[in-house]
C-alpha positions in Angstrom: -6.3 4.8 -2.1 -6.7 1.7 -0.4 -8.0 1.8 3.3 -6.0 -1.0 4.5 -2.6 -1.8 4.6 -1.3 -5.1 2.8 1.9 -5.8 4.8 2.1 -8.5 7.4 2.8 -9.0 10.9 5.6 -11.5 11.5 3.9 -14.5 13.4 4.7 -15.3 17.1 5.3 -18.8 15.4 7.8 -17.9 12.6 9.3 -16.1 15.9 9.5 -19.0 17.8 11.2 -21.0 15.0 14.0 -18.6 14.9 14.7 -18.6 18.3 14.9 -22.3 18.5 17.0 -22.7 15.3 19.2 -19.6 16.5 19.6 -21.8 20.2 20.1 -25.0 18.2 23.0 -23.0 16.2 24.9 -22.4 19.4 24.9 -25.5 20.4 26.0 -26.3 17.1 28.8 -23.3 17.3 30.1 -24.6 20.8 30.6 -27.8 19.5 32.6 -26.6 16.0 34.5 -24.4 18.6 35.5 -26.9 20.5 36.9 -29.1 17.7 38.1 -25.9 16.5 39.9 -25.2 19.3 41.1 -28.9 19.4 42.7 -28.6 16.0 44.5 -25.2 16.2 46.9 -26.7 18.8 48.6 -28.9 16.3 47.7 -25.8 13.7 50.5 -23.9 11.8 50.6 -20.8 14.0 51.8 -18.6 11.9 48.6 -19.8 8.9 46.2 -17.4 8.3 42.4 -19.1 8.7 40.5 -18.9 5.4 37.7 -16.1 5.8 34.2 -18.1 6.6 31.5 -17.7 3.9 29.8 -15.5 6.4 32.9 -13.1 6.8 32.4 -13.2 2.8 29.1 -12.5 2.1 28.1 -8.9 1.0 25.5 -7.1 3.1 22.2 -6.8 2.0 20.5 -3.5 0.0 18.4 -2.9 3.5 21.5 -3.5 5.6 23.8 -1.0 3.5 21.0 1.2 4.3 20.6 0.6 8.3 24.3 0.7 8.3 24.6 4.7 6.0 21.4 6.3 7.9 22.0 9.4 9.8 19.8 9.9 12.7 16.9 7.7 14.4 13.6 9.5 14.5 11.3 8.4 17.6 7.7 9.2 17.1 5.5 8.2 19.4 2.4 6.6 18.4 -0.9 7.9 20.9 -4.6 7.9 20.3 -4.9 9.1 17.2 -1.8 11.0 16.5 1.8 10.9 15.9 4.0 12.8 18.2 7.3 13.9 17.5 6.9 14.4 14.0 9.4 17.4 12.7 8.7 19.4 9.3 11.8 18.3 8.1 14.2 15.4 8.4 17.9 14.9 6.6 18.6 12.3 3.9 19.2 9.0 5.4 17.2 9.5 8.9 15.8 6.6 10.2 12.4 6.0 11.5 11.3 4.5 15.0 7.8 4.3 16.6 7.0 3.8 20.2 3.5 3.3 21.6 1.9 5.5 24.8 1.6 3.1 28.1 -1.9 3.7 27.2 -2.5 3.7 23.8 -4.9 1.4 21.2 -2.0 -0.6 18.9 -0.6 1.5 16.4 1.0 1.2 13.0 2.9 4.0 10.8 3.1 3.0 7.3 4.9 5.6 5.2 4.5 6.2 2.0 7.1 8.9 -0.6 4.4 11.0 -2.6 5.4 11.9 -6.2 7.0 15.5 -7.0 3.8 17.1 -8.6 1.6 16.1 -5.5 0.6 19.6 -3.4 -2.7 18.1 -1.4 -2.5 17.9 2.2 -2.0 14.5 4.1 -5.8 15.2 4.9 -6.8 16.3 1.7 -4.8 12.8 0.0 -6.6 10.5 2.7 -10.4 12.1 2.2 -10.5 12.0 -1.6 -9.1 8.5 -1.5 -11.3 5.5 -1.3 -11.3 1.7 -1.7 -10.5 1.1 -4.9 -8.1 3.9 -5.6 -4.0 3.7 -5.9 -1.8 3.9 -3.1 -0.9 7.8 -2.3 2.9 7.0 -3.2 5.7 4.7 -3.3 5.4 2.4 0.0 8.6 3.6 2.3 8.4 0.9 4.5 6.1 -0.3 7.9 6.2 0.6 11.7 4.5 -1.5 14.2 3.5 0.0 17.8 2.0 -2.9 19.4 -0.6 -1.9 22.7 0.6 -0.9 26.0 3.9 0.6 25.2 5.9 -2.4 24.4 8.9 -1.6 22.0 7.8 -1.0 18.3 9.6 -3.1 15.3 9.9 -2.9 11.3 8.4 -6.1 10.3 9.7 -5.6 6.7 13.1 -3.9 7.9 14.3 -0.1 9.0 12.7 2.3 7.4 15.2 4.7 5.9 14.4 7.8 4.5 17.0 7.5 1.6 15.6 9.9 -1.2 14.1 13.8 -0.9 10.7 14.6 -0.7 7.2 14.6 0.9 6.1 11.7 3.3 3.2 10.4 4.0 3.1 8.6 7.7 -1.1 6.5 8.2 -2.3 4.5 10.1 -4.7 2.1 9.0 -5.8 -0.4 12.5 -9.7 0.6 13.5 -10.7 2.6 16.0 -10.9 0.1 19.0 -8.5 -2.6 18.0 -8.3 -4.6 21.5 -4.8 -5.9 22.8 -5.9 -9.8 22.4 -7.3 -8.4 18.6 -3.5 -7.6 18.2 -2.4 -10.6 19.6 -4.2 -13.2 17.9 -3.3 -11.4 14.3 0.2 -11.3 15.1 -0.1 -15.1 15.6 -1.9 -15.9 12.8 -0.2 -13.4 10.7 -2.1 -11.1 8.7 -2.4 -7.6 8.1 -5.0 -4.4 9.5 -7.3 -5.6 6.9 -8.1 -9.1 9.1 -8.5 -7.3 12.1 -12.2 -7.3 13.3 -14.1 -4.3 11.9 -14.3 -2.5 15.2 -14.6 0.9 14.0 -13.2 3.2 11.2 -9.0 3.6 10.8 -7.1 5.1 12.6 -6.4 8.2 10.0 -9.8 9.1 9.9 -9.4 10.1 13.4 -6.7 12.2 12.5 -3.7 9.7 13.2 -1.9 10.8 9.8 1.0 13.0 9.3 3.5 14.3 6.5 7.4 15.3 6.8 10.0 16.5 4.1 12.8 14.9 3.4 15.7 17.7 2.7 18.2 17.0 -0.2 
């Protein structure tokens, strides 16, 4: 399997962006309110308003999904383990990931391993290398950044939706220093651009497995 994870870090840019397009957009919305407000005086009062395209648009697959999942799941991301991990979850449980106070950045990226596989997270991880296939279907990314600030889903929750064995790794090296984190969140980028400090994370034993009941 491959020893680095391919899925990026939003940018503190792209971030930036947002917030000054969603701030522009209030301005905007206080200024439609107002003429809105203006018009409904002479308004029929008894007219129904048309439903906005907004109010019409269908939710998203990922939303549907946020919206049906059963419990949240906290793990808690320490050096080199994930705590909390049950040996078995319900259909629809949602995962969350929180960093120690103390602890190196951390990610969680979780993978669904096929029916016939019977190895061992440890055994999966030490027989992979480079150049070999990911263990499973990628699940979805969780991002513990250093020093116990609140953890996100850059790609969106990650819902456990289907039965079956899961594959939780982490692939930041060993030694991965806050302003390491910081400067690849930036610039965007993935573990794989992060400076090769020391090995990953999962070699140090910062991998773990959960079922999925049906």
């Amino acid at each position: 399997m491959a020893l680095t994870t391919r899925h990026p870090f939003p940018t503190t840019a792209a971030a930036v962006l947002a917030l000054l397009l969603l701030l522009a957009g209030c301005g905007t919305d206080d200024a439609a309110s107002d003429t809105a407000d203006a018009a409904s005086d002479t308004a029929d009062p008894t007219e129904e308003a048309a439903p906005t395209a907004t109010e019409e648009a269908a939710p998203t697959a990922t939303e549907e999904a946020a919206a049906e999942a059963g419990d949240t799941l906290e793990l808690t991301a320490v050096d080199y383990a994930y705590e909390g991990v049950p040996g078995e979850v319900s259909v629809g449980t949602q995962l969350a990931l929180v960093g120690a106070p103390d602890a190196e950045p951390h990610e969680a990226v979780v993978f669904r391993l096929a029916e016939d596989e019977t190895r061992s997270a440890q055994e999966i991880l030490a027989e992979g290398g480079p150049d070999a296939p990911p263990p499973g279907e990628f699940a979805g990314v969780l991002i513990a950044p250093p020093g116990g600030a609140p953890g996100f889903a850059p790609e969106g929750p990650v819902v456990l939706d289907q039965p079956g064995r899961y594959l939780l790794v982490c692939f930041i090296p060993v030694g991965t220093t806050p302003d390491a984190f910081a400067a690849l969140a930036e610039d965007g980028g993935t573990a794989a651009d992060l400076p090769e400090t020391g090995p990953p994370h999962f070699t140090q034993g910062m991998a773990a497995e959960l079922t999925v009941a049906a």
